[in-house]
mmCIF file of the N, C-alpha and C atoms, coordinates in Angstrom:
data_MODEL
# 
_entry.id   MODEL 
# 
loop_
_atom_site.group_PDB 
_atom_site.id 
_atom_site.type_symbol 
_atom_site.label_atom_id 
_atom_site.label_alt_id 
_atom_site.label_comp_id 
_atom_site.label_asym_id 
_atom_site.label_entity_id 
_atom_site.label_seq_id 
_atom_site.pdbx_PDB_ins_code 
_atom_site.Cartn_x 
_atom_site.Cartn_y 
_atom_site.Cartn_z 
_atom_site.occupancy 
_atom_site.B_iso_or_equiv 
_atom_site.pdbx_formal_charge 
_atom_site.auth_seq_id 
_atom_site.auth_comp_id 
_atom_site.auth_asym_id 
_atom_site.auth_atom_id 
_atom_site.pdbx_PDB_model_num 
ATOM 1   N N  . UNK A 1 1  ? 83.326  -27.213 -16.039 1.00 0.00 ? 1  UNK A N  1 
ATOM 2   C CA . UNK A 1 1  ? 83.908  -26.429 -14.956 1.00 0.00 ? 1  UNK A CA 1 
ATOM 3   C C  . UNK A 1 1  ? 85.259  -25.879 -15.415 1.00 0.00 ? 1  UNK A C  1 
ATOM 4   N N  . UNK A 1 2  ? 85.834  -24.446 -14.970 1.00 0.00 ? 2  UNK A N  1 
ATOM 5   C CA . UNK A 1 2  ? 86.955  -23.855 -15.741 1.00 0.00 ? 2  UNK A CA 1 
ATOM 6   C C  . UNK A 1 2  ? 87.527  -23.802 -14.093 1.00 0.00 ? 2  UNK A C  1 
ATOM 7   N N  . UNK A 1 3  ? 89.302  -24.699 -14.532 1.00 0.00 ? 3  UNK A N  1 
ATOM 8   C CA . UNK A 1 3  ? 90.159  -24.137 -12.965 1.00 0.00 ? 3  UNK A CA 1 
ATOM 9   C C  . UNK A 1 3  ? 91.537  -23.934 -13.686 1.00 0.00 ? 3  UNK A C  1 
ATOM 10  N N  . UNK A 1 4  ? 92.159  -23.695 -13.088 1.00 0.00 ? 4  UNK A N  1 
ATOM 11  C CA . UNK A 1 4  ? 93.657  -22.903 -13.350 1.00 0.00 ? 4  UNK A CA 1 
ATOM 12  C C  . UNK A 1 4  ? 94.504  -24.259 -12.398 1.00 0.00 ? 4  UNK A C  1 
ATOM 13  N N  . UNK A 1 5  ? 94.907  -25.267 -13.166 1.00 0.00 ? 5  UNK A N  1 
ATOM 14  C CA . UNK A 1 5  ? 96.226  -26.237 -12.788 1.00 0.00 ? 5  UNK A CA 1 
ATOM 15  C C  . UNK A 1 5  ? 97.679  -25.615 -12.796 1.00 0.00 ? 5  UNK A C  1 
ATOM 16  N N  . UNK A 1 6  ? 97.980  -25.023 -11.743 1.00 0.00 ? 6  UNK A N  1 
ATOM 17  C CA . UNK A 1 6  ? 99.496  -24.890 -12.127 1.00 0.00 ? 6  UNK A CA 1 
ATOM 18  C C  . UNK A 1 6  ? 100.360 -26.242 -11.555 1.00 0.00 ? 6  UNK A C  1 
ATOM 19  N N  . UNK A 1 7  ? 101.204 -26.092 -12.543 1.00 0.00 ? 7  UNK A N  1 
ATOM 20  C CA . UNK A 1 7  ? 102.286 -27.794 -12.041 1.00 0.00 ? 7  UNK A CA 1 
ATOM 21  C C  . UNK A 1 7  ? 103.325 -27.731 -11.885 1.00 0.00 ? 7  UNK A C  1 
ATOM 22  N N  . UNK A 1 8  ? 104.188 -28.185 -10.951 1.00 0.00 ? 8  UNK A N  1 
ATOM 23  C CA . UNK A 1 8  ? 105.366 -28.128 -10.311 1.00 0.00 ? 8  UNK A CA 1 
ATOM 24  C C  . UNK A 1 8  ? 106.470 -26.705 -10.758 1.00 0.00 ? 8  UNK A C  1 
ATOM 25  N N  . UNK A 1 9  ? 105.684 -25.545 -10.041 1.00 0.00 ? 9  UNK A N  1 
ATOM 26  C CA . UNK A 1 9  ? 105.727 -24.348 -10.208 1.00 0.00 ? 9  UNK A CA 1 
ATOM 27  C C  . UNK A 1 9  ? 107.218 -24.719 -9.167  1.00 0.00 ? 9  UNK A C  1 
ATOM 28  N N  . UNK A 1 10 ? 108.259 -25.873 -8.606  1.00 0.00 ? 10 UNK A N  1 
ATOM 29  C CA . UNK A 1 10 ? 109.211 -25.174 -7.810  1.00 0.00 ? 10 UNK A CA 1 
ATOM 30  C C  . UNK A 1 10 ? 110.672 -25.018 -8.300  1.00 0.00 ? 10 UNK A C  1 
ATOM 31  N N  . UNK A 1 11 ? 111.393 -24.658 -7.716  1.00 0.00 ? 11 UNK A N  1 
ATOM 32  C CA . UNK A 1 11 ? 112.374 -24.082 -7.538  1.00 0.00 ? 11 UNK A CA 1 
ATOM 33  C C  . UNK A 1 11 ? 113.728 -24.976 -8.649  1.00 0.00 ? 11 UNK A C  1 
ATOM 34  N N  . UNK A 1 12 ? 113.563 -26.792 -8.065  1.00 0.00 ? 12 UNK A N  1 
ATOM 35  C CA . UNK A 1 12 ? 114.510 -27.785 -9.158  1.00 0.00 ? 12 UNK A CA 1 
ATOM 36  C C  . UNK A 1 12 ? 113.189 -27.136 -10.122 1.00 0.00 ? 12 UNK A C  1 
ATOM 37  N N  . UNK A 1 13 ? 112.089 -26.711 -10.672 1.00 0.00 ? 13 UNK A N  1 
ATOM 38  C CA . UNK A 1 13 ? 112.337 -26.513 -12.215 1.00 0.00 ? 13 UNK A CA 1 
ATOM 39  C C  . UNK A 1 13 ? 112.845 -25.602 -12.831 1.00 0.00 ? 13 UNK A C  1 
ATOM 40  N N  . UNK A 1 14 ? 113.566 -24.920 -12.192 1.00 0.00 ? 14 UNK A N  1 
ATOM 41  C CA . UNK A 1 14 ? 114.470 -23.455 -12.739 1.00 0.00 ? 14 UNK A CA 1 
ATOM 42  C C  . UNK A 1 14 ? 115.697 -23.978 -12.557 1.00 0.00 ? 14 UNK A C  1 
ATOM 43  N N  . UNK A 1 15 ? 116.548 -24.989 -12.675 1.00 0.00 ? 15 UNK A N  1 
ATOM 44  C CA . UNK A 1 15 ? 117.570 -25.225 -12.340 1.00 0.00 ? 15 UNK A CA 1 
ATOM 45  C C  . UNK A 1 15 ? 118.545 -25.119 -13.472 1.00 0.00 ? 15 UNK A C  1 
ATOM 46  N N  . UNK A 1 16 ? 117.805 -24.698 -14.758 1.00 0.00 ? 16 UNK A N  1 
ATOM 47  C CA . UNK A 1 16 ? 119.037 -24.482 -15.383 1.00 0.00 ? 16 UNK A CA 1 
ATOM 48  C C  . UNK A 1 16 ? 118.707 -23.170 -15.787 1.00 0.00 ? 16 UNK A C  1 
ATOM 49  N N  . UNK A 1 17 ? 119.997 -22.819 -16.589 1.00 0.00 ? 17 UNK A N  1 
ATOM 50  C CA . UNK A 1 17 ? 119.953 -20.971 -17.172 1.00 0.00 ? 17 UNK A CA 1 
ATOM 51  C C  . UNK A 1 17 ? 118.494 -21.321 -18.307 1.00 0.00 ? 17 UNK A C  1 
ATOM 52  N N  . UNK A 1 18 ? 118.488 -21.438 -18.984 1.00 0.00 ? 18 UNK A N  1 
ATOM 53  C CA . UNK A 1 18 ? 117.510 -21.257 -19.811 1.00 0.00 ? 18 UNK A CA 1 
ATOM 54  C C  . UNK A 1 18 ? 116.304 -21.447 -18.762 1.00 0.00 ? 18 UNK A C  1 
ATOM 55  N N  . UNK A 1 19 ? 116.094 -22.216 -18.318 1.00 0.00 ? 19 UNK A N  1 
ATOM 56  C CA . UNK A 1 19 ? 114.507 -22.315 -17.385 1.00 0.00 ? 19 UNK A CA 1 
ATOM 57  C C  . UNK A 1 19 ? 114.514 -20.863 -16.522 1.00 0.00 ? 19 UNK A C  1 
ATOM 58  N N  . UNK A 1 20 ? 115.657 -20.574 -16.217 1.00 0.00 ? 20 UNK A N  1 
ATOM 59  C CA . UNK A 1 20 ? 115.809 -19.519 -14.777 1.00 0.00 ? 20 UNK A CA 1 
ATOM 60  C C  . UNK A 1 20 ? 115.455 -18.435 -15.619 1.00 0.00 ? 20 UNK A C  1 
ATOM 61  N N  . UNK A 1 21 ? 115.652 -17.995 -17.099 1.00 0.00 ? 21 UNK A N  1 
ATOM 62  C CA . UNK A 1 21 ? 115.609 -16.780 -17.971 1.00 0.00 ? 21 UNK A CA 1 
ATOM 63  C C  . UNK A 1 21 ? 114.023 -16.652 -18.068 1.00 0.00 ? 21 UNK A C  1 
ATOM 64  N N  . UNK A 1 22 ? 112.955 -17.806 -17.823 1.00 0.00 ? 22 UNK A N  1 
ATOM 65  C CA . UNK A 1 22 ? 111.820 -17.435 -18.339 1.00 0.00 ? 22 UNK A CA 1 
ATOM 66  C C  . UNK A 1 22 ? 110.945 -17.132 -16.732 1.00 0.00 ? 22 UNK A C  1 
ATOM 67  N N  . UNK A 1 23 ? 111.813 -17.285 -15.600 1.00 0.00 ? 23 UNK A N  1 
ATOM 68  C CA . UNK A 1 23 ? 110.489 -16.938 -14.503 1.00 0.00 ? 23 UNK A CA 1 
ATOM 69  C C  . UNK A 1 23 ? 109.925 -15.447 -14.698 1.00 0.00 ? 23 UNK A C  1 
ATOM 70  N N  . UNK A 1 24 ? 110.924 -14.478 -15.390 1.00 0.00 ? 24 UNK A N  1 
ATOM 71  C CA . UNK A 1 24 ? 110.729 -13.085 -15.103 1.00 0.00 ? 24 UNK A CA 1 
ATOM 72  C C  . UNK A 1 24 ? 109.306 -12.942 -15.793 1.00 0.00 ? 24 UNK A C  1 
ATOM 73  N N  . UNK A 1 25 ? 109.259 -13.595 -16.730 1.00 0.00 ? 25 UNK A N  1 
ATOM 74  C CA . UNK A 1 25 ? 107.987 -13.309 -17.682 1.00 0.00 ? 25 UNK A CA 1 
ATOM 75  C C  . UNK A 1 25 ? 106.528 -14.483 -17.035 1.00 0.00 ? 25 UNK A C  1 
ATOM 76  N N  . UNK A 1 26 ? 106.874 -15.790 -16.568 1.00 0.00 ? 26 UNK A N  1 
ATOM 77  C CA . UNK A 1 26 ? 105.829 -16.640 -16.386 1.00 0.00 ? 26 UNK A CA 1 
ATOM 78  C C  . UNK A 1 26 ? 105.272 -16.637 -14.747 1.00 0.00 ? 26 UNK A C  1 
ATOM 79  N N  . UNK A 1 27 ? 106.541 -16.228 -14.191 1.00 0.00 ? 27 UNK A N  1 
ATOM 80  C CA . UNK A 1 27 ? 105.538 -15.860 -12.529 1.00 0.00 ? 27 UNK A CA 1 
ATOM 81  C C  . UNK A 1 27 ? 104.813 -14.701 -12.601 1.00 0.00 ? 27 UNK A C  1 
ATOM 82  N N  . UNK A 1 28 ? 104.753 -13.836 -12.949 1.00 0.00 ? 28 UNK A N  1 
ATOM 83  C CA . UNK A 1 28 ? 103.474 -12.595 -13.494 1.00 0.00 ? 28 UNK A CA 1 
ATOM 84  C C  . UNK A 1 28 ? 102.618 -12.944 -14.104 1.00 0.00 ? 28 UNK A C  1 
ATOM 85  N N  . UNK A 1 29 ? 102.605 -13.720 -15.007 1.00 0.00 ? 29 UNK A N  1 
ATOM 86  C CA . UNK A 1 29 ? 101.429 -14.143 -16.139 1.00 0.00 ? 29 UNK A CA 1 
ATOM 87  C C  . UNK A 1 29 ? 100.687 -15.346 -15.009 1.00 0.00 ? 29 UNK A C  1 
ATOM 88  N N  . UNK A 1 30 ? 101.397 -15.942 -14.192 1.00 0.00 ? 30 UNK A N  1 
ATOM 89  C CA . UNK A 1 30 ? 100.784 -17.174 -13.288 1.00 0.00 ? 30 UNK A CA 1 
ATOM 90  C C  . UNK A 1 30 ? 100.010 -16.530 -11.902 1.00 0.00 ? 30 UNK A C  1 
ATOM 91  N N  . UNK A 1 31 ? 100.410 -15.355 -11.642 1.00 0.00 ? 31 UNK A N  1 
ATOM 92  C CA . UNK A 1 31 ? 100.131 -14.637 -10.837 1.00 0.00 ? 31 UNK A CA 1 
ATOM 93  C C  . UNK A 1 31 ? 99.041  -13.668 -11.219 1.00 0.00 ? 31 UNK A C  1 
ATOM 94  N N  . UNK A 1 32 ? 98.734  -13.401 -11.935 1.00 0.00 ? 32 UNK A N  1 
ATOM 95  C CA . UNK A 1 32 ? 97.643  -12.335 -12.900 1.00 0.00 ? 32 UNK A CA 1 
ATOM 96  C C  . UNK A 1 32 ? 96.588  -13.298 -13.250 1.00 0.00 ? 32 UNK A C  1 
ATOM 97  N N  . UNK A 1 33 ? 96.764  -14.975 -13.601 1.00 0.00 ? 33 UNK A N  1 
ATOM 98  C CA . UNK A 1 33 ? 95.592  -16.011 -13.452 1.00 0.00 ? 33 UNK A CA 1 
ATOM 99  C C  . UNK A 1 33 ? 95.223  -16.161 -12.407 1.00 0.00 ? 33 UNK A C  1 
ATOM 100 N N  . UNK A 1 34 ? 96.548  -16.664 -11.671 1.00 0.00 ? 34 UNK A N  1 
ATOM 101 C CA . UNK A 1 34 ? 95.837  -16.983 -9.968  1.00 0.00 ? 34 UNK A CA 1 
ATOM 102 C C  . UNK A 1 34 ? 94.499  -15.907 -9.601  1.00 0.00 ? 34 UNK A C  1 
ATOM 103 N N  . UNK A 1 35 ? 95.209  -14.781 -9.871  1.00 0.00 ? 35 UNK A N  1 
ATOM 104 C CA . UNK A 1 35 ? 94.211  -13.270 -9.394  1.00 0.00 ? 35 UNK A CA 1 
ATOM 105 C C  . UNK A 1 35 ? 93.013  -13.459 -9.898  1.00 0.00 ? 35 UNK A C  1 
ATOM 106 N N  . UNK A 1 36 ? 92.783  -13.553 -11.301 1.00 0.00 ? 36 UNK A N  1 
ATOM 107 C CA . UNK A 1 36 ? 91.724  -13.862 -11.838 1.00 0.00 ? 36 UNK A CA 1 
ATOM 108 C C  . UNK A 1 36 ? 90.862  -14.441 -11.388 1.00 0.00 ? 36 UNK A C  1 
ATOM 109 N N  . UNK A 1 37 ? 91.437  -15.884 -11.274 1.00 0.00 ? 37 UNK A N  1 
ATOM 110 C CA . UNK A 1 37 ? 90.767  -16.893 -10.817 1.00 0.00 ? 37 UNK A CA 1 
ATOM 111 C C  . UNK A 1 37 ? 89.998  -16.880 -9.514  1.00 0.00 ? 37 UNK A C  1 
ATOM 112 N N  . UNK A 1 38 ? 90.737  -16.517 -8.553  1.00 0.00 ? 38 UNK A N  1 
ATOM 113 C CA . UNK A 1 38 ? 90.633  -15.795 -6.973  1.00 0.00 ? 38 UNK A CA 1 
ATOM 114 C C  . UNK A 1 38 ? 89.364  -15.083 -7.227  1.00 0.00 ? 38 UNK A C  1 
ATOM 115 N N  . UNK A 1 39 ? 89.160  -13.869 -7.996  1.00 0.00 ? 39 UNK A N  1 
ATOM 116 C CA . UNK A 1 39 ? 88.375  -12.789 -7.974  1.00 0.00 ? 39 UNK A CA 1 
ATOM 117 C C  . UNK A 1 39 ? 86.833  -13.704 -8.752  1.00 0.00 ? 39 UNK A C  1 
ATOM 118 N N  . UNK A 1 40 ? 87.214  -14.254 -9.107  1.00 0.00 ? 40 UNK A N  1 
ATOM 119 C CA . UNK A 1 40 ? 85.800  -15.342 -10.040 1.00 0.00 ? 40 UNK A CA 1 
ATOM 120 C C  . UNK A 1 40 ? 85.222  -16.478 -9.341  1.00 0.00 ? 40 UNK A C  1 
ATOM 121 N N  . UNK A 1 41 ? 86.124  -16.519 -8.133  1.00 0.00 ? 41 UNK A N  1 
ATOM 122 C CA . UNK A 1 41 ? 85.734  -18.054 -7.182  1.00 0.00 ? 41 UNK A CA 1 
ATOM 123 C C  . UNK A 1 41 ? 85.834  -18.946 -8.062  1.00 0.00 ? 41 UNK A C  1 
ATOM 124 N N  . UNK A 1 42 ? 86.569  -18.799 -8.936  1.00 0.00 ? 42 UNK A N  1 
ATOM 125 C CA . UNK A 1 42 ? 87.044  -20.201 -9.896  1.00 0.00 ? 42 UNK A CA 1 
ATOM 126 C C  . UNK A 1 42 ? 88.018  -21.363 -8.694  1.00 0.00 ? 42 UNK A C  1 
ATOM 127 N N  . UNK A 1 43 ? 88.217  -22.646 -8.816  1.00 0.00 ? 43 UNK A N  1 
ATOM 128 C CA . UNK A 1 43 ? 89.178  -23.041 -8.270  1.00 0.00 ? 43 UNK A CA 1 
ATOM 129 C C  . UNK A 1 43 ? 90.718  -23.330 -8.986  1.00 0.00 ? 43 UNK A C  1 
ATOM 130 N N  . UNK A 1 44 ? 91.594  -23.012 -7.914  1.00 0.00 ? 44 UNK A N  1 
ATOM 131 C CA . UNK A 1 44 ? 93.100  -23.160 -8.571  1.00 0.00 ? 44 UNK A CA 1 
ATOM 132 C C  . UNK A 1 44 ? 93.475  -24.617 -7.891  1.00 0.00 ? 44 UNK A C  1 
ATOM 133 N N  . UNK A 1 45 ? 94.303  -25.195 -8.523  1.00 0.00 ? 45 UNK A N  1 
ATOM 134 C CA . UNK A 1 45 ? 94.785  -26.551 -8.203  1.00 0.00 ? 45 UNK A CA 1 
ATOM 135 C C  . UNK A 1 45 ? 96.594  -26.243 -8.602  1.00 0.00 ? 45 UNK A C  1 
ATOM 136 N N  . UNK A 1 46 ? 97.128  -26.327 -7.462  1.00 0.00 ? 46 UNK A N  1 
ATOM 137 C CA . UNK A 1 46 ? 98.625  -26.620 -7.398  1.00 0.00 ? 46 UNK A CA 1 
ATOM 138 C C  . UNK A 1 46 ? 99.220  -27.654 -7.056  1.00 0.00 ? 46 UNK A C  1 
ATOM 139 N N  . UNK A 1 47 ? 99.597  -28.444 -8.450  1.00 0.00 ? 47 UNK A N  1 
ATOM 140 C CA . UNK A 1 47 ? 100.348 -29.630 -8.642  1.00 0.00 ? 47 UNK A CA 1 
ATOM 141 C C  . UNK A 1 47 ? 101.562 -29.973 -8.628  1.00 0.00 ? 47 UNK A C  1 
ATOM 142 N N  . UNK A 1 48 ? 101.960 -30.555 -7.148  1.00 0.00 ? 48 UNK A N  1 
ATOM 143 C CA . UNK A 1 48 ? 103.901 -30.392 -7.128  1.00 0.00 ? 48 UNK A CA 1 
ATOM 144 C C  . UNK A 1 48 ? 104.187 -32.250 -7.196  1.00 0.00 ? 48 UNK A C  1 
ATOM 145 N N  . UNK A 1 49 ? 105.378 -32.349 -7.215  1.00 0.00 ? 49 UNK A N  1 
ATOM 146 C CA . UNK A 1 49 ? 106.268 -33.721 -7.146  1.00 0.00 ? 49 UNK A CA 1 
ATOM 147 C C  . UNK A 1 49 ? 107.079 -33.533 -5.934  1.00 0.00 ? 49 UNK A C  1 
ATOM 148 N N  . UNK A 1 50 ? 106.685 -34.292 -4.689  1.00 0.00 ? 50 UNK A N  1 
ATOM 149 C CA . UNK A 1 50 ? 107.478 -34.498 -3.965  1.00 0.00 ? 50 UNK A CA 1 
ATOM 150 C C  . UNK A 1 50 ? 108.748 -35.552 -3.893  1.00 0.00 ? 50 UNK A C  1 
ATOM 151 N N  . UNK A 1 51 ? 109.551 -35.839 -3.270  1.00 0.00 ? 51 UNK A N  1 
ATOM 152 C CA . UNK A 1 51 ? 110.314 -36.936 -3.783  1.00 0.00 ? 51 UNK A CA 1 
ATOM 153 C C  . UNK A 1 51 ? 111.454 -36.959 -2.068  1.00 0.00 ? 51 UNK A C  1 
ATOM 154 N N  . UNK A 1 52 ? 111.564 -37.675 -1.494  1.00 0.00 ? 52 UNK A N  1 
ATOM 155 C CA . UNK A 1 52 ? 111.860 -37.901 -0.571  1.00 0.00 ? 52 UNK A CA 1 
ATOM 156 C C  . UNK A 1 52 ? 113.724 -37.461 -0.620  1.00 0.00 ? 52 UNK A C  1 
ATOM 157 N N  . UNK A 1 53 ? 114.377 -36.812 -0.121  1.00 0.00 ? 53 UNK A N  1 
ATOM 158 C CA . UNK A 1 53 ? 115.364 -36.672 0.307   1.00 0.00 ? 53 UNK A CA 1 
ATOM 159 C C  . UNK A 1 53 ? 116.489 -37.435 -0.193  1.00 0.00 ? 53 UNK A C  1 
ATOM 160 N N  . UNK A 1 54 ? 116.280 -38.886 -0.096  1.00 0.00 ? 54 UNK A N  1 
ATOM 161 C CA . UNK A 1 54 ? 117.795 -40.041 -0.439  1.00 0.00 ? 54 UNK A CA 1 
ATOM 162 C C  . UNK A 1 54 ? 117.197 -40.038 -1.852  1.00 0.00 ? 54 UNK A C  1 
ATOM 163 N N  . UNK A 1 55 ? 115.790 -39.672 -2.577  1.00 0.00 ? 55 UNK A N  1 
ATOM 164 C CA . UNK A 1 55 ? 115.557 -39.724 -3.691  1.00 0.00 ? 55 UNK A CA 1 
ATOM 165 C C  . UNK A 1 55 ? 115.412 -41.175 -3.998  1.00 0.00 ? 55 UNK A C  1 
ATOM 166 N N  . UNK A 1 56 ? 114.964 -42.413 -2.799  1.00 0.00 ? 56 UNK A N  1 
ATOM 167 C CA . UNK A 1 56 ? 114.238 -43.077 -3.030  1.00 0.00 ? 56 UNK A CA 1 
ATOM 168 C C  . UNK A 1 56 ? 112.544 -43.266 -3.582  1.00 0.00 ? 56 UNK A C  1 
ATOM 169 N N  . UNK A 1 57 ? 112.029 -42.269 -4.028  1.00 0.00 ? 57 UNK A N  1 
ATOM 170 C CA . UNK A 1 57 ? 110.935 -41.900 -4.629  1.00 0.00 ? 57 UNK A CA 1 
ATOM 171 C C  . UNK A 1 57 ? 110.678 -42.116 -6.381  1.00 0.00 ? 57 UNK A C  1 
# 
């Protein structure tokens, strides 16, 4: 079976300059799979890390 895992696509993983320099290029390329995938009835799986607030997690 072929699916498209994206993983903790959020926001703390751009938190530094170097991470923040590469969304311009990897949210298009993640977005052009998603599409793909969408249009093929493939399934996508979006994998995040939650972590509770006081960061007792």
């Amino acid at each position: 079976m072929l699916a498209l895992v994206v993983i903790d696509m959020q926001r703390w993983m751009f938190r530094t300059s170097e991470r923040l320099a590469q969304v311009g290029s990897m949210l298009p390329a993640i977005n052009d799979l998603a599409s793909r995938f969408t249009q093929a009835n493939l399934p996508i799986y979006d994998v995040v890390t939650i972590h509770q607030p006081d960061r007792s997690t």
